[in-house]
C-alpha positions as CSV (number, residue, x, y, z in Angstrom):
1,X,-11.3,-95.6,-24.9
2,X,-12.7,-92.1,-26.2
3,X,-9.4,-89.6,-25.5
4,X,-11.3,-86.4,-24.1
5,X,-10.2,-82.8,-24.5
6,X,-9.3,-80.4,-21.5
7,X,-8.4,-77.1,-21.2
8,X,-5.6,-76.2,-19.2
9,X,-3.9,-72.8,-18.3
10,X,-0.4,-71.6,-18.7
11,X,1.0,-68.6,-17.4
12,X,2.5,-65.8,-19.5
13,X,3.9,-62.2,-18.9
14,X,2.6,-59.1,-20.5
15,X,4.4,-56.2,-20.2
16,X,2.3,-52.7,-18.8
17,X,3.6,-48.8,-19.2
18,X,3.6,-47.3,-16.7
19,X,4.5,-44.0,-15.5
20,X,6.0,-42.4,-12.4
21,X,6.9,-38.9,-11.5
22,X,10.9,-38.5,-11.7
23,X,11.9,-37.0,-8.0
24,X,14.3,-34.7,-9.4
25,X,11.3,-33.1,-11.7
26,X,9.5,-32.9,-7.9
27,X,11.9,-31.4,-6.2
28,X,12.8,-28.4,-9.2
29,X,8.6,-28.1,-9.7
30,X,8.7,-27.3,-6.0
31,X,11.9,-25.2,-6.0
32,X,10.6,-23.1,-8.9
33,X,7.3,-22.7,-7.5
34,X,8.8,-22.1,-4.0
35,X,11.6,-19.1,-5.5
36,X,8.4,-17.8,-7.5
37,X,6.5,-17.4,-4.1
38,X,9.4,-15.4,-2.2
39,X,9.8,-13.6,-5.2
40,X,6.0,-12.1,-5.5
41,X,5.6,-12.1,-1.3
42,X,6.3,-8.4,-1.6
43,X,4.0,-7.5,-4.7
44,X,1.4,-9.6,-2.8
45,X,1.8,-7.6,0.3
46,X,1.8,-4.1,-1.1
47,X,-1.3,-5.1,-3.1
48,X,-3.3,-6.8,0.0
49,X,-2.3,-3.2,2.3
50,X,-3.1,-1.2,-0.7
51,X,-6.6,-2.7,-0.9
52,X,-7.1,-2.3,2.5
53,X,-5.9,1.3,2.5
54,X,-8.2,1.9,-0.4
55,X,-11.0,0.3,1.1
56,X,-10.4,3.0,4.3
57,X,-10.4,6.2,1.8
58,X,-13.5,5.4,-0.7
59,X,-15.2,5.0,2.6
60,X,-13.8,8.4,3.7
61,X,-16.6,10.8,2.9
62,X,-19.2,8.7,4.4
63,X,-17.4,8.7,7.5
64,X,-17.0,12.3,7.8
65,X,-20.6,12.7,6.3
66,X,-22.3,11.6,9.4
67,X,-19.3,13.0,12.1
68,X,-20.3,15.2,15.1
69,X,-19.3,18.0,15.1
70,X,-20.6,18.1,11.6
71,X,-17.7,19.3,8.8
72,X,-17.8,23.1,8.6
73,X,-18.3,23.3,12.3
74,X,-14.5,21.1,12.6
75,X,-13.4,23.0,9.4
76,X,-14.1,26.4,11.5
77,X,-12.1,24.8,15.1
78,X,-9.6,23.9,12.9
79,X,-9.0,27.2,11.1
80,X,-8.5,28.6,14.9
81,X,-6.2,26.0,15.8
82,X,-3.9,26.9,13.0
83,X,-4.2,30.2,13.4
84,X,-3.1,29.3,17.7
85,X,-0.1,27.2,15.8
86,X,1.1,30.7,14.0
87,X,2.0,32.1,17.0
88,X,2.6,28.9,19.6
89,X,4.6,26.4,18.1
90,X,7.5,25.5,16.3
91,X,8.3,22.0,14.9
92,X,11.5,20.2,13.0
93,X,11.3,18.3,9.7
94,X,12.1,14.8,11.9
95,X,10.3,15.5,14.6
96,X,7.2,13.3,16.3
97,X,5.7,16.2,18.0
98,X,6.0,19.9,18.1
99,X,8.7,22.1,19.9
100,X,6.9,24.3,21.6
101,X,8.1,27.5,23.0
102,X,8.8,28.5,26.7
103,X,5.9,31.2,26.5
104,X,3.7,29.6,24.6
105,X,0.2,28.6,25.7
106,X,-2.0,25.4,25.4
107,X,-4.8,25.3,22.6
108,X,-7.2,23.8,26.0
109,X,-6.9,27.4,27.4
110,X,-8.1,29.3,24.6
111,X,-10.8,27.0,24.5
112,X,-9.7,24.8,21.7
113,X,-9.8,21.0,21.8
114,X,-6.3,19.2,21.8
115,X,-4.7,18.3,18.3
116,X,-5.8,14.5,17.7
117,X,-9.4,15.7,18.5
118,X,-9.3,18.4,15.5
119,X,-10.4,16.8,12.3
120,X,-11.5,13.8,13.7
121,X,-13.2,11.9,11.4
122,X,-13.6,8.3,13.8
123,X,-12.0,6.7,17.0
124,X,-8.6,5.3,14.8
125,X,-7.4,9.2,14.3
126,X,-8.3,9.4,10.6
127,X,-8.0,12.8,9.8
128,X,-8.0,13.4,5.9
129,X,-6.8,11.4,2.3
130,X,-4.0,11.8,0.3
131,X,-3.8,11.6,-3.6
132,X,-0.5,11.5,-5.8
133,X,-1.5,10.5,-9.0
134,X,2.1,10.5,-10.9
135,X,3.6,8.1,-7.2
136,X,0.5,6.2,-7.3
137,X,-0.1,7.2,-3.8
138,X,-4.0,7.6,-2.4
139,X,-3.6,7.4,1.4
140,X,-5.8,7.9,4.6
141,X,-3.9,10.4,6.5
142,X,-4.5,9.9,10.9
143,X,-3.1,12.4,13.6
144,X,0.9,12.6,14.3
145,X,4.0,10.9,13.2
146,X,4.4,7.7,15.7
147,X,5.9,4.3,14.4
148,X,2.4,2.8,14.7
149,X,0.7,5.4,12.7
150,X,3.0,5.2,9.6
151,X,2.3,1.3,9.2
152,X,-1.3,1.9,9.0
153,X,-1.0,5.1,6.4
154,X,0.2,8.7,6.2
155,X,0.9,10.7,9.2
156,X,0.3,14.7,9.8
157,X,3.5,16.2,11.5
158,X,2.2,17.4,14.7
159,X,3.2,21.0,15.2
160,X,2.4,22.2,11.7
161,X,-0.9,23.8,10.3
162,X,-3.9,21.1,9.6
163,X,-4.4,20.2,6.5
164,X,-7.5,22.6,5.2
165,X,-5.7,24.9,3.5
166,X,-5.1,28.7,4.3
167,X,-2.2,31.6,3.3
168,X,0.7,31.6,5.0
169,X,0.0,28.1,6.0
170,X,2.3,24.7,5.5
171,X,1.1,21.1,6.0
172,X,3.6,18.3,6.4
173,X,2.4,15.2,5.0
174,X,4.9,12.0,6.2
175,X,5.0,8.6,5.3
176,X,7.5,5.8,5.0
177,X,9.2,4.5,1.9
178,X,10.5,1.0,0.6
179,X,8.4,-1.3,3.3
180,X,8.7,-4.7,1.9
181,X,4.6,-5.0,2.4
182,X,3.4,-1.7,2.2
183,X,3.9,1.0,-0.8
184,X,2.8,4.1,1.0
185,X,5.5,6.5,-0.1
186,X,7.6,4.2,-2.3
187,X,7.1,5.8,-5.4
188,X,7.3,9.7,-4.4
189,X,10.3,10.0,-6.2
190,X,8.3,9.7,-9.5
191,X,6.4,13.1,-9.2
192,X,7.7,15.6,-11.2
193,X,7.6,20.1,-11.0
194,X,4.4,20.7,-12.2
195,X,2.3,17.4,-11.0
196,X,0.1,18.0,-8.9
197,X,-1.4,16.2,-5.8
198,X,-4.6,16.3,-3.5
199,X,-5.9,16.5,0.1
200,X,-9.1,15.7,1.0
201,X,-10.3,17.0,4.7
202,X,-14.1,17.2,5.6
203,X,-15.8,18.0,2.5
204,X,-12.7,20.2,0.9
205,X,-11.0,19.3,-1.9
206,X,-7.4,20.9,-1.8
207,X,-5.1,21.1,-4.9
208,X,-1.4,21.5,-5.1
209,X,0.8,22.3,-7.9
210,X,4.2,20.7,-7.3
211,X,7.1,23.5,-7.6
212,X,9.8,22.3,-5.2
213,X,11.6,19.2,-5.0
214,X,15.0,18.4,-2.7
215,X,16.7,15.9,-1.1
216,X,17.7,17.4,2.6
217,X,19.5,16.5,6.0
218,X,16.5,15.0,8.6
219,X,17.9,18.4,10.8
220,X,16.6,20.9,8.2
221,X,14.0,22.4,9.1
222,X,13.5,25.6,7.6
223,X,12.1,23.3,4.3
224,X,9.1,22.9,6.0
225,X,8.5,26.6,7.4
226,X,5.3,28.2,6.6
227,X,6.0,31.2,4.0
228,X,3.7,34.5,4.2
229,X,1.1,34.6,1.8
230,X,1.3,31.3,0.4
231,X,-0.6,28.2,1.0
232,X,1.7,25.5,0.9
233,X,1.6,21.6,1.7
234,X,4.6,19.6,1.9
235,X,5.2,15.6,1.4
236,X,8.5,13.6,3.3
237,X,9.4,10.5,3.0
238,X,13.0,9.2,3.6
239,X,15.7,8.1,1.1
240,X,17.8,6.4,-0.2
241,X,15.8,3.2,-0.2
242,X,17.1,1.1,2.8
243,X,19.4,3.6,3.7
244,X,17.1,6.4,4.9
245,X,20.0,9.0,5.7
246,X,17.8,12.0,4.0
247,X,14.4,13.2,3.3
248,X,12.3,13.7,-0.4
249,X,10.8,16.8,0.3
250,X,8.3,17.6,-2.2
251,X,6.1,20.7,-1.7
252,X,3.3,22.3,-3.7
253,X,1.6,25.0,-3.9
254,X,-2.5,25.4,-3.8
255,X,-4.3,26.3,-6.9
256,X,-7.2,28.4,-6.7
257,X,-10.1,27.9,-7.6
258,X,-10.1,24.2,-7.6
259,X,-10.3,22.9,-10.7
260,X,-13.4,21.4,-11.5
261,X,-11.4,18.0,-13.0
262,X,-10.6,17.4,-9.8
263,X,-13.6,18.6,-7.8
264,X,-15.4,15.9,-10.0
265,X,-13.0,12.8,-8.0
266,X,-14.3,14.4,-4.1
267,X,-15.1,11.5,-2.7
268,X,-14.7,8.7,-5.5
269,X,-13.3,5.0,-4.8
270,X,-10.0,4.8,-5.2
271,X,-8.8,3.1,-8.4
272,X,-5.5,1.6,-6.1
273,X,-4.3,-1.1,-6.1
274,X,-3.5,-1.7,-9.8
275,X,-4.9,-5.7,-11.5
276,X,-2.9,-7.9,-9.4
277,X,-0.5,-9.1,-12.2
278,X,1.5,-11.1,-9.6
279,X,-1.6,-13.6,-9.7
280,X,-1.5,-14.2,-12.8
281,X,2.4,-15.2,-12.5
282,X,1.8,-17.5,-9.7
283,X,-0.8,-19.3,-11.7
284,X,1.7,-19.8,-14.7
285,X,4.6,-21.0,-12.6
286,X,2.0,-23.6,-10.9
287,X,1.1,-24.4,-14.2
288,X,4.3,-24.5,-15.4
289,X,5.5,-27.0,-12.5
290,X,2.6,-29.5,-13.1
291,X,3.9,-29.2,-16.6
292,X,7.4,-29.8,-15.8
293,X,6.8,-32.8,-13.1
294,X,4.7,-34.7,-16.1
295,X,7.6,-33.8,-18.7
296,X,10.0,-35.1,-16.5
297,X,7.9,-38.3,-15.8
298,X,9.6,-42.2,-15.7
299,X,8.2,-45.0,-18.1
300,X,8.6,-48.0,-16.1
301,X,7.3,-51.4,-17.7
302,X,5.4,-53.6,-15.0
303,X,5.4,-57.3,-15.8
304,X,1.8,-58.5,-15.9
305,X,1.1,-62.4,-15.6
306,X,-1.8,-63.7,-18.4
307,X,-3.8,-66.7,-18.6
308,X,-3.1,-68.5,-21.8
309,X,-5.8,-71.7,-22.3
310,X,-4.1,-74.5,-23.2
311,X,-5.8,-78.1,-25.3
312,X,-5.0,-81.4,-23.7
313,X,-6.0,-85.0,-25.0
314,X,-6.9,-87.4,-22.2
């Protein structure tokens, strides 16, 4: 008989690489990217509120563009009303609102309107902008001194002259320092004698030279007194960082005529915040971690069974 040829299979094992993410490269990717995250919260903060704030001021002169009463008519009210606060009122450096004397009379009955309706540029109490160049400060500045004004922005100190200039006026301009997600006076330390800074109120463009610097007691008051014949604004913010036992009283002086340099920056965006180099960080520590987790990878070989034909005579 013919013997006939079959095929027949055996099986054999191949060997596959394969590769698995190590857990301890997991868990230090996450960790790193996790630290990097707490670490940048703060940057990330200051920047989102400083947008926001900026956002508020480039759109200041538009607001006050189309307010009723128009801007020389509120400029005019509140010339009188600082010229009632001359006489009326008194006010200390840590104070919310003014002290105001036994004999003194209310603005309503010389026929004035009540403080957070001077300067009011919209229903949220905005009232003027602030600029520090050398801080890196460009605020919106709203009525009074509360808690909940300084989170949103500057604050006026209630009690001393509004902020549109005038001799033997002083404006006190407060805001807090070293909020973990908020800049607002942070950096006021950095100005300098001889910087200057600007207020912005209703169409005016006020410049002040700074020539007066001092760290002070919260009780001292007679920093922020107006002096005769000068037209003064003064900035506060609190120090040490954290601490807050004194005040940065910087004060300047106004230069007349404005100078055009600055005239030329009345109602321009504000160039805050800064490019958001914290971004770019968080990227290259994601990066970074993917990187790390692949690095850190396990070859594993997976046993792979293969069909092998085999001849058989029958």
């Amino acid at each position: 008989m013919r013997k006939i040829k079959t095929l027949s299979h055996s099986n054999t094992k191949t060997k596959r690489r394969c590769f698995r993410p190590s857990g301890m490269g997991i868990i230090t990717a996450v960790l790193l990217l996790l630290g990097t995250t707490v670490f940048l919260y703060p940057h990330a903060s200051q920047w989102v509120n400083q947008a926001r704030q900026a956002a508020i001021v480039s759109a200041y002169k538009k607001i006050v563009d189309k307010v009723e009463p128009d801007e020389a008519t509120q400029i005019t009210e509140a010339r009188r009303y600082n010229d009632y606060l001359a006489k009326e009122q008194l006010v200390d450096i840590d104070g919310h609102v003014p002290t105001i004397r036994e004999s003194a009379i209310t603005p309503e009955s010389l026929g004035l309107a009540p403080y957070k309706e001077q300067l009011e540029a919209d229903n949220t109490g905005l009232m003027a902008r602030i600029r520090v160049p050398a801080a890196d400060i460009d605020l919106p500045i709203y009525h009074g001194t509360s808690d909940i004004t300084l989170l949103r922005g500057a604050g006026h100190l209630q009690g001393t002259a509004l902020p549109i200039g005038g001799k033997g006026t002083r404006t006190v301009i407060t805001a807090h320092r070293g909020l973990a997600d908020s800049a607002m006076f942070t950096y006021l330390d950095r100005a300098k004698i001889s910087d200057t800074f600007s207020i912005e109120t209703f169409g005016q463009l006020l410049v002040y030279k700074i020539y007066d610097i001092k760290v002070v007691a919260p009780e001292e008051s007679e920093t922020i007194k107006p002096v005769p014949g000068k037209d003064l604004a003064t900035l506060i913010t609190c120090t040490p960082l954290g601490i807050n036992t004194h005040r940065i009283v910087v004060t300047g002086e106004r230069i007349i005529p404005t100078p055009a340099k600055d005239l030329d920056s009345l109602g321009a965006e504000s160039d805050l915040p800064h490019f958001p180099w914290w971004i770019v960080i968080w990227c290259g520590a994601f990066i970074f971690s993917l990187w790390f987790v692949w690095f850190t990878r396990r070859e594993d070989d997976d046993d792979e069974p293969s069909a092998t034909p085999e001849l058989h005579n029958d």
